[in-house]
C-alpha positions in Angstrom: 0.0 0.0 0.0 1.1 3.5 -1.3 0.4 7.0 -1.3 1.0 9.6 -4.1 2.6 13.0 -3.7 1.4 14.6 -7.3 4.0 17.7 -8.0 1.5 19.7 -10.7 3.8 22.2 -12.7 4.7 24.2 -15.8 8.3 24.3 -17.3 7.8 28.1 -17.7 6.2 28.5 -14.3 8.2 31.3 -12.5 7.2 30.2 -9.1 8.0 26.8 -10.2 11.6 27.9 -11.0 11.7 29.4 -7.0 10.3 25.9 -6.3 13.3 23.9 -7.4 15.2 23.4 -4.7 13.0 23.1 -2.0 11.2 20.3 -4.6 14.5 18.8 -4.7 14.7 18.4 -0.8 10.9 17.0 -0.3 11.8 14.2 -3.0 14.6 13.3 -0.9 13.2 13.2 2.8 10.0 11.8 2.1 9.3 8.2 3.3 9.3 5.0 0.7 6.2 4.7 1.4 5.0 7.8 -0.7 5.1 7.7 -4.5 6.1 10.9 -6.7 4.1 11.8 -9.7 4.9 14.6 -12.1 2.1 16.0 -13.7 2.1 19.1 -16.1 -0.3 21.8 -15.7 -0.3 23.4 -18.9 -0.3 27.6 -17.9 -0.9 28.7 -21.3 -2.3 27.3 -24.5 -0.3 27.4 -27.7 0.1 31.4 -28.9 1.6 33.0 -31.9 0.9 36.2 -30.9 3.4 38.7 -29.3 3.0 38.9 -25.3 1.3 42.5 -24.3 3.2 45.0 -22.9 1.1 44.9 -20.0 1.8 41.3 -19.4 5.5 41.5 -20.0 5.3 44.1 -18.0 3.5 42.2 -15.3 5.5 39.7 -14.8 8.9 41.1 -15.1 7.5 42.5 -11.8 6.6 38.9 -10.8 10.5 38.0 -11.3 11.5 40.8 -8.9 8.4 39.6 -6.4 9.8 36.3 -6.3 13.9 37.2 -6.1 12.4 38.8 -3.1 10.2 36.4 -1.6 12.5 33.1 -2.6 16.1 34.4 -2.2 18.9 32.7 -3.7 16.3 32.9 -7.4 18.0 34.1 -10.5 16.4 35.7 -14.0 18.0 37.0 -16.8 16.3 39.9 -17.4 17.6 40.0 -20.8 15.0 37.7 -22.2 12.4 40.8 -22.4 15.3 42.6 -24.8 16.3 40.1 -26.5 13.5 37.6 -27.3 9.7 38.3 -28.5 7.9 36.8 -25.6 4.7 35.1 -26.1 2.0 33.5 -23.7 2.4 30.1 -25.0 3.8 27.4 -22.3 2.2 24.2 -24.1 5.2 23.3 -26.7 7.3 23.4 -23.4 5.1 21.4 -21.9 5.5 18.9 -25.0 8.8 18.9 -25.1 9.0 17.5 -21.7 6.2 14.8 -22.7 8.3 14.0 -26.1 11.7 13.4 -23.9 10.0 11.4 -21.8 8.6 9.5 -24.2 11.4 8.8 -26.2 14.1 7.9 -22.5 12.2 8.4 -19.4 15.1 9.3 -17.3 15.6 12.8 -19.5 12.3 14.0 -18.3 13.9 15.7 -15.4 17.1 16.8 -18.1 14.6 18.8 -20.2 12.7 20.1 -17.5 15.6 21.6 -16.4 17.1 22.7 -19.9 14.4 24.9 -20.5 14.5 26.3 -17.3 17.8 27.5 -17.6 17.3 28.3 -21.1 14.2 30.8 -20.2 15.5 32.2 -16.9 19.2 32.3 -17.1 20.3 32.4 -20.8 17.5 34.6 -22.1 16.4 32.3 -24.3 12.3 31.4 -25.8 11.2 28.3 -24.7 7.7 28.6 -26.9 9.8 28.2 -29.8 10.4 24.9 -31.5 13.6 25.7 -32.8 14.7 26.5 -28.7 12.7 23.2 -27.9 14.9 21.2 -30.3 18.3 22.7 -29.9 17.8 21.9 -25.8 17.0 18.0 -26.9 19.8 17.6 -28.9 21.6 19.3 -25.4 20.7 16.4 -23.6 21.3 13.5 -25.6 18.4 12.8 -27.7 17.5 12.9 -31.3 16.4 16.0 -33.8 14.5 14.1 -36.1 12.4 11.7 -33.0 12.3 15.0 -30.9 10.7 17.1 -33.2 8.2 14.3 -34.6 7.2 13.3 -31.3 6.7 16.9 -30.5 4.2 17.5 -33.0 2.8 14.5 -32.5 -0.9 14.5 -31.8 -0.5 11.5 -29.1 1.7 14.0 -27.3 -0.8 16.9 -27.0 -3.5 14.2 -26.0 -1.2 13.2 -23.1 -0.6 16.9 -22.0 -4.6 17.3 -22.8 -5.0 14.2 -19.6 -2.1 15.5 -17.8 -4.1 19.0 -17.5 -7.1 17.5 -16.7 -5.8 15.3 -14.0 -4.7 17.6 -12.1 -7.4 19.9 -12.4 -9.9 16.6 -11.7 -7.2 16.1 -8.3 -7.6 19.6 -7.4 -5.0 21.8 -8.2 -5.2 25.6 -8.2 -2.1 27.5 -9.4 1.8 26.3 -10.3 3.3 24.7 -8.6 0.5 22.5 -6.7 0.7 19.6 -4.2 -1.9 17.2 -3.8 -1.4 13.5 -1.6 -3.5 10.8 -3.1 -4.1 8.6 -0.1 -7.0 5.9 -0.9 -8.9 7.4 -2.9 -8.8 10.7 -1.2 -6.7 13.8 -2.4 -5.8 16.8 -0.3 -3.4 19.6 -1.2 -0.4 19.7 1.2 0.5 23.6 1.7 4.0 23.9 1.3 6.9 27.0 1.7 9.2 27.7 -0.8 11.9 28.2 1.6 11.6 25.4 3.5 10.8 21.6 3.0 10.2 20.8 6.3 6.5 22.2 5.8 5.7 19.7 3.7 7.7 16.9 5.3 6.5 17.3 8.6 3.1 17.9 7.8 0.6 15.0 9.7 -1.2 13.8 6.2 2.8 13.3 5.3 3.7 11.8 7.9 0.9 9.7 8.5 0.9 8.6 4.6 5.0 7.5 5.5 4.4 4.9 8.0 1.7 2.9 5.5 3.4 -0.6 4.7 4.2 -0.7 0.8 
C-alpha cells in the first residue's frame, strides 16, 4: 500500500523555478512509502501572438516579487530585450512529454534545460527551434524530438495531464496534492523550507503505511 505526492507544474512556471530546490529536498526526505508523480499543468495554451506590454510588464514585476520572496532565485532579465515573448507554455510542456517519451530518465534533463534556457540564458522556450536545440543538449535525437513533438499523441497526453490535475484539485503552479485511498488533499507547502511539507501530519501519516 502507497500514497502519491502529485507535483503539478509548468516548465515556464516562474514560481515553479523558485520551487526547485525546495522540490529537490521533499523528494529526498520523504518516506518510501510515498510515491512521486509529475504532472504538467499546462499555464498557457499554444500562442503566436506577441505577449502584451502589459503582461510583459506584469510579470517582469513577478520576477523581482519572487527574487524577493524566494532568495537565492536568479532571472536573466535579458529575455524581455532580447527575445519576443509570447504567452504560449504548451510546446514546453510537449517537449518534456516527447523526452519522456522517447528515454524516461531525461524527463527531469529537459525540464531543467528549458528552465535555464528561459531564466538564465535569455532564451524562448515557446519556440520549436529553442525546444529542439535543448533535446539535442541532452542527448536525444532531432529528427524523433521534433516528430514526437508534434505528434498528436503528445498533445493528447498533456490534454489528460491537465485534466488530472485539475480533476485532483489543483489551483495554481506549482501545486501539491497526496493521493491517499482514494482521497486527495493539497499539502501547503513553503518555498523556503521543505520541512513544511515533510512534517506535515497527512505526510507523515501517509510515510508509516506498509508498501
Amino acid at each position: 500500500m502507497s500514497a502519491t505526492l502529485y507535483y503539478v507544474h509548468d516548465p515556464m512556471c516562474s514560481w515553479c523555478w523558485a520551487f526547485k530546490p525546495t522540490w529537490v529536498k521533499i523528494k529526498s526526505g520523504l518516506s518510501n512509502s510515498i510515491l512521486t508523480q509529475r504532472l504538467l499543468g499546462g499555464l498557457a495554451a499554444d500562442n503566436q501572438d506577441k505577449m502584451p506590454d502589459e503582461l510583459q510588464h506584469f510579470l517582469q514585476q513577478t520576477w523581482l516579487k519572487i527574487m524577493q520572496v524566494v532568495p537565492g532565485t536568479q532571472f536573466n532579465f535579458d529575455f524581455w530585450r532580447l527575445c519576443e515573448p509570447r504567452r504560449s507554455t504548451w510546446p514546453a510542456c510537449r517537449a518534456v512529454i516527447a523526452a519522456r517519451q522517447l528515454d524516461a530518465e531525461l524527463e527531469e534533463a529537459m525540464i531543467e534545460a528549458i528552465q535555464k534556457a528561459y531564466y538564465l540564458n535569455a532564451e524562448n522556450p515557446s519556440n520549436d527551434s529553442t525546444l529542439i536545440k535543448l533535446a539535442i543538449q541532452i542527448g536525444l535525437d532531432e529528427n524523433e524530438f521534433a516528430q514526437r513533438l508534434h505528434c498528436p499523441e503528445t498533445q493528447r497526453t498533456l490534454s489528460n495531464e491537465i485534466q488530472q490535475a485539475s480533476a485532483l484539485g489543483a489551483e495554481g503552479f506549482p501545486s501539491l496534492i497526496l493521493e491517499e485511498d482514494g482521497r486527495h488533499q493539497r499539502i501547503a507547502y513553503d518555498y523556503n523550507d521543505a520541512g513544511m511539507v515533510l512534517e506535515n501530519p497527512l505526510i507523515l501519516r501517509a510515510g508509516n503505511l506498509r508498501i
